[in-house]
mmCIF file of the N, C-alpha and C atoms, coordinates in Angstrom:
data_MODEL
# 
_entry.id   MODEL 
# 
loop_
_atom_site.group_PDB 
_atom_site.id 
_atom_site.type_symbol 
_atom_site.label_atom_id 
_atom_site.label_alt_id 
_atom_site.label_comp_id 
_atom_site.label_asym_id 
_atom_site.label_entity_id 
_atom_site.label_seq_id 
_atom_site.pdbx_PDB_ins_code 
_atom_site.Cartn_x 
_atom_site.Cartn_y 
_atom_site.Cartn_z 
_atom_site.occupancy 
_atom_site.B_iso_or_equiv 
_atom_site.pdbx_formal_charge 
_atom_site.auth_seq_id 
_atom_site.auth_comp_id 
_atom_site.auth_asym_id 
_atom_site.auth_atom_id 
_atom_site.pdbx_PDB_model_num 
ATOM 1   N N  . UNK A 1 1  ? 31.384 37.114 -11.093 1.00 0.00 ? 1  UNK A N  1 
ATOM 2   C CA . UNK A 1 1  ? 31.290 37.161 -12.521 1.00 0.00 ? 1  UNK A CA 1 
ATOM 3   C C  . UNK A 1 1  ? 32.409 38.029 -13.068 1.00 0.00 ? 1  UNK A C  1 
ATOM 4   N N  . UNK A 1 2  ? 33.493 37.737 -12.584 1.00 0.00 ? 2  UNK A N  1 
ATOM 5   C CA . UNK A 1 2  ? 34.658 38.304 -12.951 1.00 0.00 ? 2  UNK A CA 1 
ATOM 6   C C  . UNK A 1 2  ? 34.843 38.634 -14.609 1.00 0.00 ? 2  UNK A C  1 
ATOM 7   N N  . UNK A 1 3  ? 34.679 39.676 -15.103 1.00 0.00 ? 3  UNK A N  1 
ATOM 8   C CA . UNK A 1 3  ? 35.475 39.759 -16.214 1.00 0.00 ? 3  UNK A CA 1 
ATOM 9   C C  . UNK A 1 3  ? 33.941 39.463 -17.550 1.00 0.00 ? 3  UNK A C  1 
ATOM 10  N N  . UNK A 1 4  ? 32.673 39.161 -16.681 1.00 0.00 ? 4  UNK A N  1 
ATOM 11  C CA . UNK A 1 4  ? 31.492 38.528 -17.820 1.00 0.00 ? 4  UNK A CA 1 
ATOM 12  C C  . UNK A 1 4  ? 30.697 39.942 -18.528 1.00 0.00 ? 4  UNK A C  1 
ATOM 13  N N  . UNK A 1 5  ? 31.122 41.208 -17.833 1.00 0.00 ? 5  UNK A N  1 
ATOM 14  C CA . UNK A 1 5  ? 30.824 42.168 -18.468 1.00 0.00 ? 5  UNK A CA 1 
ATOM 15  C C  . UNK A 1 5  ? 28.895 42.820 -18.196 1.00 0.00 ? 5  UNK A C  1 
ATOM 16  N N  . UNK A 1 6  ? 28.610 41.666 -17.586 1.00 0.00 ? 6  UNK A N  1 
ATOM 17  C CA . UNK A 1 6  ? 27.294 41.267 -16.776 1.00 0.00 ? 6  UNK A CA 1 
ATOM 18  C C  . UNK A 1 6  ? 26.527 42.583 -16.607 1.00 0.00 ? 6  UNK A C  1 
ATOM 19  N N  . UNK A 1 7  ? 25.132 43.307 -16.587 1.00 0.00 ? 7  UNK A N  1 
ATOM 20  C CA . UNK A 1 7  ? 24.801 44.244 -16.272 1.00 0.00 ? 7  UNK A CA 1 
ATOM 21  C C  . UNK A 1 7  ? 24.075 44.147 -14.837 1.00 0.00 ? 7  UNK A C  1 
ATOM 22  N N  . UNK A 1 8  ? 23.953 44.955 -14.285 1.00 0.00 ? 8  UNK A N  1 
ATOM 23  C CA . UNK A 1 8  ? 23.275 44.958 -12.355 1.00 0.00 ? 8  UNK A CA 1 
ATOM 24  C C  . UNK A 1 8  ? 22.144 45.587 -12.273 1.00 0.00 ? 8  UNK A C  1 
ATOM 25  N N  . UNK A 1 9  ? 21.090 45.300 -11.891 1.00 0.00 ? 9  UNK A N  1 
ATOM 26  C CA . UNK A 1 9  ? 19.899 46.270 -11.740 1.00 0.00 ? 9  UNK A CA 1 
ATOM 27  C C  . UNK A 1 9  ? 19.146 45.675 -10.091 1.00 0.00 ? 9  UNK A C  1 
ATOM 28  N N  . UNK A 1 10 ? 19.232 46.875 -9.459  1.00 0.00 ? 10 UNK A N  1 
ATOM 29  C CA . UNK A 1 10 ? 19.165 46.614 -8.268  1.00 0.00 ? 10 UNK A CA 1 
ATOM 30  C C  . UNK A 1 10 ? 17.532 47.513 -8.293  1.00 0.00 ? 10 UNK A C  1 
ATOM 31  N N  . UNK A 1 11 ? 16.681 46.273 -7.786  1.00 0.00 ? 11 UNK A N  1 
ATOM 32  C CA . UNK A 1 11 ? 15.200 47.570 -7.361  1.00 0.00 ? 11 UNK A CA 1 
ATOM 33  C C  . UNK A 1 11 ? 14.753 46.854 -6.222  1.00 0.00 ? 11 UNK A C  1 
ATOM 34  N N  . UNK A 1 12 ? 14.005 47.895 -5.181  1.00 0.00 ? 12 UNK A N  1 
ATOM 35  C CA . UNK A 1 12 ? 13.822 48.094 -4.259  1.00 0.00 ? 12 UNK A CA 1 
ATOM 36  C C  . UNK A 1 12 ? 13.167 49.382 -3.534  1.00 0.00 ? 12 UNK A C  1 
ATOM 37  N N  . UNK A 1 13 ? 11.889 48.995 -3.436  1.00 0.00 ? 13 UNK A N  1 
ATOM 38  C CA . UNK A 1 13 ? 10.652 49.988 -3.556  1.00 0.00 ? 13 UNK A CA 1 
ATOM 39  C C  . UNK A 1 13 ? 11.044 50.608 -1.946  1.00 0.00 ? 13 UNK A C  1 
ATOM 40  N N  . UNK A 1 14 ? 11.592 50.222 -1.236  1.00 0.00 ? 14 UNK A N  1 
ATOM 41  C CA . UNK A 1 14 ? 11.849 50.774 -0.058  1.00 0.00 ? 14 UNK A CA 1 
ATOM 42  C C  . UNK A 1 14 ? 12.914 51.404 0.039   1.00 0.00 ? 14 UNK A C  1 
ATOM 43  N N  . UNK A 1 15 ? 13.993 51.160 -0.909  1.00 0.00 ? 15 UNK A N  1 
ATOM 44  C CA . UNK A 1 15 ? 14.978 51.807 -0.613  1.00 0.00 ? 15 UNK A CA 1 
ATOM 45  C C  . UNK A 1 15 ? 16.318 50.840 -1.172  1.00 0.00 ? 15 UNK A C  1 
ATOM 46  N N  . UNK A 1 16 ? 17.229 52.169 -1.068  1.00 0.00 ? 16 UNK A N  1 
ATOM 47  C CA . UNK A 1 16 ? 18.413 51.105 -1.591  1.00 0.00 ? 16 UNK A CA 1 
ATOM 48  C C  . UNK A 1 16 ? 19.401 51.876 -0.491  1.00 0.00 ? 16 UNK A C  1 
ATOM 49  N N  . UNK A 1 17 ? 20.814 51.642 -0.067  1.00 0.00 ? 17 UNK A N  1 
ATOM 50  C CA . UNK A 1 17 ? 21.628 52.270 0.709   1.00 0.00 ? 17 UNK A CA 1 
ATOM 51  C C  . UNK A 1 17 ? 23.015 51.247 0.161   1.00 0.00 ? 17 UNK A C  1 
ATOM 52  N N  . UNK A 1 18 ? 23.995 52.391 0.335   1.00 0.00 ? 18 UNK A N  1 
ATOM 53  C CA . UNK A 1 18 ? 25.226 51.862 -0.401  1.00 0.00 ? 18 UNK A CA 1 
ATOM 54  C C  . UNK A 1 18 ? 25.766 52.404 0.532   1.00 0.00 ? 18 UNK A C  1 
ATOM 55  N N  . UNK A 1 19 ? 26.610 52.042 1.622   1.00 0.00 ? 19 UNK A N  1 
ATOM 56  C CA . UNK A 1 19 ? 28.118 52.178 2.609   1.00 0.00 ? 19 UNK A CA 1 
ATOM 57  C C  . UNK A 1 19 ? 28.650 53.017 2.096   1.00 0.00 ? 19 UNK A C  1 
ATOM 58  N N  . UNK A 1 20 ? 29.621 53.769 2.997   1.00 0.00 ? 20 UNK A N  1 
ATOM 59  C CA . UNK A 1 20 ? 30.418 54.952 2.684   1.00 0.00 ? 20 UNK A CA 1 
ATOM 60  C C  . UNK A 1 20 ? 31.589 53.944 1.928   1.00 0.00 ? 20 UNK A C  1 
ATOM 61  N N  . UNK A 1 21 ? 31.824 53.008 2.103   1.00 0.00 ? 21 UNK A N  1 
ATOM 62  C CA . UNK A 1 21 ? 33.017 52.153 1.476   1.00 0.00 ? 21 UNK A CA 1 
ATOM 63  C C  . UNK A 1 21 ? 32.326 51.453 0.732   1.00 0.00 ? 21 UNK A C  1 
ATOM 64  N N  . UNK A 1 22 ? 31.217 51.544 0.125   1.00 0.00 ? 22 UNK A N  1 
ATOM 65  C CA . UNK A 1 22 ? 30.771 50.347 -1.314  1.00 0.00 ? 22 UNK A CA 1 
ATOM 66  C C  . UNK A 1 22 ? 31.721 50.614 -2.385  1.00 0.00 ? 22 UNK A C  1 
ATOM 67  N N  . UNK A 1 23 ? 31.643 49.383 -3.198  1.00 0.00 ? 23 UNK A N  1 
ATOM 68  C CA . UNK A 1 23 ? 32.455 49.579 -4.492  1.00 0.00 ? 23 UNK A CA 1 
ATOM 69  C C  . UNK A 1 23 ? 31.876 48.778 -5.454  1.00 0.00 ? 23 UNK A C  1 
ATOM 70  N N  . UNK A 1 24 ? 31.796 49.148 -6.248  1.00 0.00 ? 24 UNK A N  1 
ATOM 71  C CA . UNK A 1 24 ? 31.123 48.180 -7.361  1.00 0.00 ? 24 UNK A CA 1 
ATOM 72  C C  . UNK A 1 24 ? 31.768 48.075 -8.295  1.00 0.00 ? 24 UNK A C  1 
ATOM 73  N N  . UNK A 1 25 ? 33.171 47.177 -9.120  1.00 0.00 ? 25 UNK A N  1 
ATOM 74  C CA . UNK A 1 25 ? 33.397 47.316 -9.781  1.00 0.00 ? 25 UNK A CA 1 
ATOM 75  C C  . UNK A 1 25 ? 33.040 46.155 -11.074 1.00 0.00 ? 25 UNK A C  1 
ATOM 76  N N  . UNK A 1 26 ? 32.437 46.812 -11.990 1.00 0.00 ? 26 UNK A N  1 
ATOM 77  C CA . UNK A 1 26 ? 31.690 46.380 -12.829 1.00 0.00 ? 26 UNK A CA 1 
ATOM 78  C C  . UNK A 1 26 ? 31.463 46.859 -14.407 1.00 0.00 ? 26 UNK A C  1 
ATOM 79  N N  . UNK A 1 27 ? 32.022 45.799 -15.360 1.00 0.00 ? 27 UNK A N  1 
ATOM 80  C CA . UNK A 1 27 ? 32.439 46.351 -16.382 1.00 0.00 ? 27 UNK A CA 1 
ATOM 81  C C  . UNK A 1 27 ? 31.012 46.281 -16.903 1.00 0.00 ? 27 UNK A C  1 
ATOM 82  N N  . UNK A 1 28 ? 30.118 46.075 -17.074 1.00 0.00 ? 28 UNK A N  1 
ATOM 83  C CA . UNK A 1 28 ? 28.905 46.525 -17.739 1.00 0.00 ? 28 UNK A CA 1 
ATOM 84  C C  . UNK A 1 28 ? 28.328 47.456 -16.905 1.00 0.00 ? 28 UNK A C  1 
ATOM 85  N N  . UNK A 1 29 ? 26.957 47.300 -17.233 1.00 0.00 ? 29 UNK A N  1 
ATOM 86  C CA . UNK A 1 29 ? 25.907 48.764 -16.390 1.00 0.00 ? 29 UNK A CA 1 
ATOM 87  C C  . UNK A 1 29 ? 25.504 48.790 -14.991 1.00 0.00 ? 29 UNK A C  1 
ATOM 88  N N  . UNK A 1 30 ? 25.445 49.692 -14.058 1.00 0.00 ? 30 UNK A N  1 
ATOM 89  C CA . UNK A 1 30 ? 24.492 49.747 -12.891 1.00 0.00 ? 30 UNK A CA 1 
ATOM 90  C C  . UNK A 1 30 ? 23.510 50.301 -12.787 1.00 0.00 ? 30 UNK A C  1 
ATOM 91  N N  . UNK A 1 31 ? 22.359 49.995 -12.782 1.00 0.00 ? 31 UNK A N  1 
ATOM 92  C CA . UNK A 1 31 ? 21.056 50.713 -12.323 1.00 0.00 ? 31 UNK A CA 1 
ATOM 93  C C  . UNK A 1 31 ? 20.224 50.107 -11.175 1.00 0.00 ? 31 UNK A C  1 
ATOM 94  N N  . UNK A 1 32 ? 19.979 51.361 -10.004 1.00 0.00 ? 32 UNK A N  1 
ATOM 95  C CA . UNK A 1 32 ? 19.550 51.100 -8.987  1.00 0.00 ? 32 UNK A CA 1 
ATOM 96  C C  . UNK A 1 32 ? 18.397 52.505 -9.201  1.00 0.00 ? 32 UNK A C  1 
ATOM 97  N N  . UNK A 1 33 ? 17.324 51.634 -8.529  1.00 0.00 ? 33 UNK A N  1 
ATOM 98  C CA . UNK A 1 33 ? 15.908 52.280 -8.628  1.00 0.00 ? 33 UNK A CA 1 
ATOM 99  C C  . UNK A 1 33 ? 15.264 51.862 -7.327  1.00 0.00 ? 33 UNK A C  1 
ATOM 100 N N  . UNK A 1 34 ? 14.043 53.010 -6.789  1.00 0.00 ? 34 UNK A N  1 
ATOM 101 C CA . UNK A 1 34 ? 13.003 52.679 -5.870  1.00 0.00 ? 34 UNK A CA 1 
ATOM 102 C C  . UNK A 1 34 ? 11.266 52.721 -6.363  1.00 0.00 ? 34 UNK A C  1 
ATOM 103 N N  . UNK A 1 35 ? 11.758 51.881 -7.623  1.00 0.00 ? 35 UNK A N  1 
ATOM 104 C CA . UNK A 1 35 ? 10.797 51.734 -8.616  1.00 0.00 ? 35 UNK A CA 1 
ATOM 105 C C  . UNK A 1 35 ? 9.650  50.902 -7.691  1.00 0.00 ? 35 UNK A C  1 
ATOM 106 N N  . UNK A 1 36 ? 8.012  51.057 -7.698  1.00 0.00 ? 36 UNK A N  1 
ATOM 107 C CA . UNK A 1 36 ? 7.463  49.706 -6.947  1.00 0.00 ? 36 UNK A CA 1 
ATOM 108 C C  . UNK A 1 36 ? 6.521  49.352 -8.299  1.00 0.00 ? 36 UNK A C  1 
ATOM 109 N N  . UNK A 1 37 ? 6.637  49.721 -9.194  1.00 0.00 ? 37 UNK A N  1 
ATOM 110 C CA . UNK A 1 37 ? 6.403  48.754 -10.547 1.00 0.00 ? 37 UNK A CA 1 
ATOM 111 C C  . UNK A 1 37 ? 6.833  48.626 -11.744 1.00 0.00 ? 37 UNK A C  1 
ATOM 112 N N  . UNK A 1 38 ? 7.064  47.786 -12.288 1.00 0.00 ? 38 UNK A N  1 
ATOM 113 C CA . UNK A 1 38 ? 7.887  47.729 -13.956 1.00 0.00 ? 38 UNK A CA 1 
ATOM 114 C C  . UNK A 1 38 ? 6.802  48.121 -15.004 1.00 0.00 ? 38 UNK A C  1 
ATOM 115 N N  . UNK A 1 39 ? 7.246  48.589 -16.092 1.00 0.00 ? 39 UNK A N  1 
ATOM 116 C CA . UNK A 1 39 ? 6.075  48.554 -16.916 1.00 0.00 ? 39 UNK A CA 1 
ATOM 117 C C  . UNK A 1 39 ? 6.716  48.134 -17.897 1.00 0.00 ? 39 UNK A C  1 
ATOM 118 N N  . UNK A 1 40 ? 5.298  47.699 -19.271 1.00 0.00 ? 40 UNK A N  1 
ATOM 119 C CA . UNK A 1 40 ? 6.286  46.800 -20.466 1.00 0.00 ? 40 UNK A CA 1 
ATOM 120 C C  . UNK A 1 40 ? 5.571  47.045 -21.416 1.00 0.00 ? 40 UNK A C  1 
ATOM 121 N N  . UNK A 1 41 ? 6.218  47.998 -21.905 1.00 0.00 ? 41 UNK A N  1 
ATOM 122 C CA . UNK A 1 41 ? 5.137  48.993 -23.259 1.00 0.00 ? 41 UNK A CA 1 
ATOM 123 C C  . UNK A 1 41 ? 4.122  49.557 -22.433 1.00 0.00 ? 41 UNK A C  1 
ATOM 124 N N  . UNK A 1 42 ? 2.821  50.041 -22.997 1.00 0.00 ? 42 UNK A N  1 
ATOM 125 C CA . UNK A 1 42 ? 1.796  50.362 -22.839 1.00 0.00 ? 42 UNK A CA 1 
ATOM 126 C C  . UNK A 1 42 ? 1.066  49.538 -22.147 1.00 0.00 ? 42 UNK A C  1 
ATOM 127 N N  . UNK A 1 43 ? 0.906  48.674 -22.361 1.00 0.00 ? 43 UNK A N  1 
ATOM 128 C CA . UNK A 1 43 ? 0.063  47.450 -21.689 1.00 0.00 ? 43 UNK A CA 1 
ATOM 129 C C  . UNK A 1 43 ? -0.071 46.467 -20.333 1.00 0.00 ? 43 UNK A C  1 
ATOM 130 N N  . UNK A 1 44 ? 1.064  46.791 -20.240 1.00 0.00 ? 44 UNK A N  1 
ATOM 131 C CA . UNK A 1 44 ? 1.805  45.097 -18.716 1.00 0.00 ? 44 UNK A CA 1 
ATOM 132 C C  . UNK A 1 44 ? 2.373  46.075 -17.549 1.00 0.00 ? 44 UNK A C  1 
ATOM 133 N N  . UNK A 1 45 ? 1.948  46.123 -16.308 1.00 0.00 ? 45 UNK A N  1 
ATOM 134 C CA . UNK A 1 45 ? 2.842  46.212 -15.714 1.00 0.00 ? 45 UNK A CA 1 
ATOM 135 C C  . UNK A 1 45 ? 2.433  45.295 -14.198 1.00 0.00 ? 45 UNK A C  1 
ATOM 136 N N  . UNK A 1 46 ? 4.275  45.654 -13.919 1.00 0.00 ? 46 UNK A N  1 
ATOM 137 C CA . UNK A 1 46 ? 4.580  44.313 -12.475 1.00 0.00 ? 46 UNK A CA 1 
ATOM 138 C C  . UNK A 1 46 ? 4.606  44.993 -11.130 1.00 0.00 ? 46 UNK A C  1 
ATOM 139 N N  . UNK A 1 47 ? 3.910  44.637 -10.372 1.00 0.00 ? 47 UNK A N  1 
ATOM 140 C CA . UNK A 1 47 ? 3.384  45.591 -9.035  1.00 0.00 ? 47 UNK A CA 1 
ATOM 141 C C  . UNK A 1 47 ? 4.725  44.817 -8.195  1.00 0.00 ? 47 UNK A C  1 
ATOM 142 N N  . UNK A 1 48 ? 5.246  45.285 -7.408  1.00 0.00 ? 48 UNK A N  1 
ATOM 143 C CA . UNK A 1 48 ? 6.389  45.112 -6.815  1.00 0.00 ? 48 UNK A CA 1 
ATOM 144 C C  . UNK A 1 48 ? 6.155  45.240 -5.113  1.00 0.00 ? 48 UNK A C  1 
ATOM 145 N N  . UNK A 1 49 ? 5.122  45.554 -5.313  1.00 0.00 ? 49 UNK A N  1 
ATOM 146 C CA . UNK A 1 49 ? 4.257  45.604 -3.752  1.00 0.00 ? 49 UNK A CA 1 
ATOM 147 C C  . UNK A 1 49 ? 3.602  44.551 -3.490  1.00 0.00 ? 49 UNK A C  1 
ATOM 148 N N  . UNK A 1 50 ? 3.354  44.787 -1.856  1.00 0.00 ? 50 UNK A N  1 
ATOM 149 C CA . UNK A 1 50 ? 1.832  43.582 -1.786  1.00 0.00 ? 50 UNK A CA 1 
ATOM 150 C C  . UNK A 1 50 ? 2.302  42.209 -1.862  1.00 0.00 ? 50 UNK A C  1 
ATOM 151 N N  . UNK A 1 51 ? 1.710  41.359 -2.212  1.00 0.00 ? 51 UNK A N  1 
ATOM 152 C CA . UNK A 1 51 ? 2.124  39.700 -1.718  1.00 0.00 ? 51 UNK A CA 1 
ATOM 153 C C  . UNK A 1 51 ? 2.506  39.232 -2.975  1.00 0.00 ? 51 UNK A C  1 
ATOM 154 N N  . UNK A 1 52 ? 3.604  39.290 -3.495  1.00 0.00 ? 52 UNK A N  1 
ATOM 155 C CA . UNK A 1 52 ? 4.398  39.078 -4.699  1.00 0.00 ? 52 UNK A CA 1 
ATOM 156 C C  . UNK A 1 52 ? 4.008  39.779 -5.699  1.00 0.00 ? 52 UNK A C  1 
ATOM 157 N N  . UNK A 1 53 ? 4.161  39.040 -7.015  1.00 0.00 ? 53 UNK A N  1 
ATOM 158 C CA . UNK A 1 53 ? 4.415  39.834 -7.875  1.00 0.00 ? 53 UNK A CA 1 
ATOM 159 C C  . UNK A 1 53 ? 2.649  39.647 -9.019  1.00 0.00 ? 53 UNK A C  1 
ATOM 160 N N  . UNK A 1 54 ? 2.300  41.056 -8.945  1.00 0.00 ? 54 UNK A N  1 
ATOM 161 C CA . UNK A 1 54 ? 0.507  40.719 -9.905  1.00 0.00 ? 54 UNK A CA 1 
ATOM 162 C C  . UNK A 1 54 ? 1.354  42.291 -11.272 1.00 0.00 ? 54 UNK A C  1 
ATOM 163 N N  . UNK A 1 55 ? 0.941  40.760 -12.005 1.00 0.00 ? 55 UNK A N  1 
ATOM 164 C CA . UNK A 1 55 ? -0.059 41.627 -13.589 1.00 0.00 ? 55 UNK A CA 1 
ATOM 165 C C  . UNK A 1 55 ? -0.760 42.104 -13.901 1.00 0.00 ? 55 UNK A C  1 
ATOM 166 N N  . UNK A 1 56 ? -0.894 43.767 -14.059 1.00 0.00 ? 56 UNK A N  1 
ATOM 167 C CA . UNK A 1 56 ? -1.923 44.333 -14.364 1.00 0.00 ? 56 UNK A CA 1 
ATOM 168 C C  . UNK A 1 56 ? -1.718 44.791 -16.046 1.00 0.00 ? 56 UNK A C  1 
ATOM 169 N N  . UNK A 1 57 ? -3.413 44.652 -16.394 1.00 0.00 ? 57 UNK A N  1 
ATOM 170 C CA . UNK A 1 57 ? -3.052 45.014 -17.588 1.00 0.00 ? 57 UNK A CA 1 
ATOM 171 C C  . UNK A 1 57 ? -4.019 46.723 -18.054 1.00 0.00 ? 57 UNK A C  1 
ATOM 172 N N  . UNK A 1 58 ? -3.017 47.646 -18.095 1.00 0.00 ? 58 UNK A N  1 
ATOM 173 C CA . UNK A 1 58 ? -3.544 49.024 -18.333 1.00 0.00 ? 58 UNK A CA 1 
ATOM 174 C C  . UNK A 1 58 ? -4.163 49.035 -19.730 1.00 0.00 ? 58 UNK A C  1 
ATOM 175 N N  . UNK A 1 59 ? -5.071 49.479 -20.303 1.00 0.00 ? 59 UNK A N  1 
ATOM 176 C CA . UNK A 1 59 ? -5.703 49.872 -21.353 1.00 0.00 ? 59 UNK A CA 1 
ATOM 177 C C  . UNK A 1 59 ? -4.818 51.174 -21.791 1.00 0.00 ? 59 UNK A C  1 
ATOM 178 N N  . UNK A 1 60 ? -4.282 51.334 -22.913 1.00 0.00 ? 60 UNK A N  1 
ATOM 179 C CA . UNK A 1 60 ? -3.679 53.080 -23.694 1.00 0.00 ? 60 UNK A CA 1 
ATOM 180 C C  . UNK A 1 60 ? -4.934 53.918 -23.391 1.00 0.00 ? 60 UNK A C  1 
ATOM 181 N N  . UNK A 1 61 ? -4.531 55.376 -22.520 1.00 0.00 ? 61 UNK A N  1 
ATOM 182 C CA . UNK A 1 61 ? -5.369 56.654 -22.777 1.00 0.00 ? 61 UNK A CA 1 
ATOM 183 C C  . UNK A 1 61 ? -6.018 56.206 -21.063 1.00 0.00 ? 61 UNK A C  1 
ATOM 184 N N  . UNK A 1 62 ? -5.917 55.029 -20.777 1.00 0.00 ? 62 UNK A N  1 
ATOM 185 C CA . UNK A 1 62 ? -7.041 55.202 -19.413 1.00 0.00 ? 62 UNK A CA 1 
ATOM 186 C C  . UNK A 1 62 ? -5.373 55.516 -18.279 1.00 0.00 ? 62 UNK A C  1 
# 
């Protein structure tokens, strides 16, 4: 994606590892996380564990 300005988000609940020689050159953003769930507002989040991907839905305050 030469030149598309593209952003990268790398997740990986186990881990991430980048070579003593990685390079990333990349005119938009990088974010790398060992996030094992997304959340989306208050309400949604994406379990990143376990046998794909489940929707849970949190109640605010619990």
């Amino acid at each position: 994606m030469s030149g598309s300005g593209a952003n990268l988000f790398v997740i990986n609940p186990a881990g991430i590892l980048l070579g003593p020689n990685a390079r990333l050159d990349l005119s938009g953003s990088f974010v790398a996380t060992t996030a094992d769930r997304l959340g989306f507002g208050n309400e949604a989040w994406i379990d990143l564990l376990g046998d794909g991907f489940t929707t849970e839905t949190v109640l605010p305050g619990s």
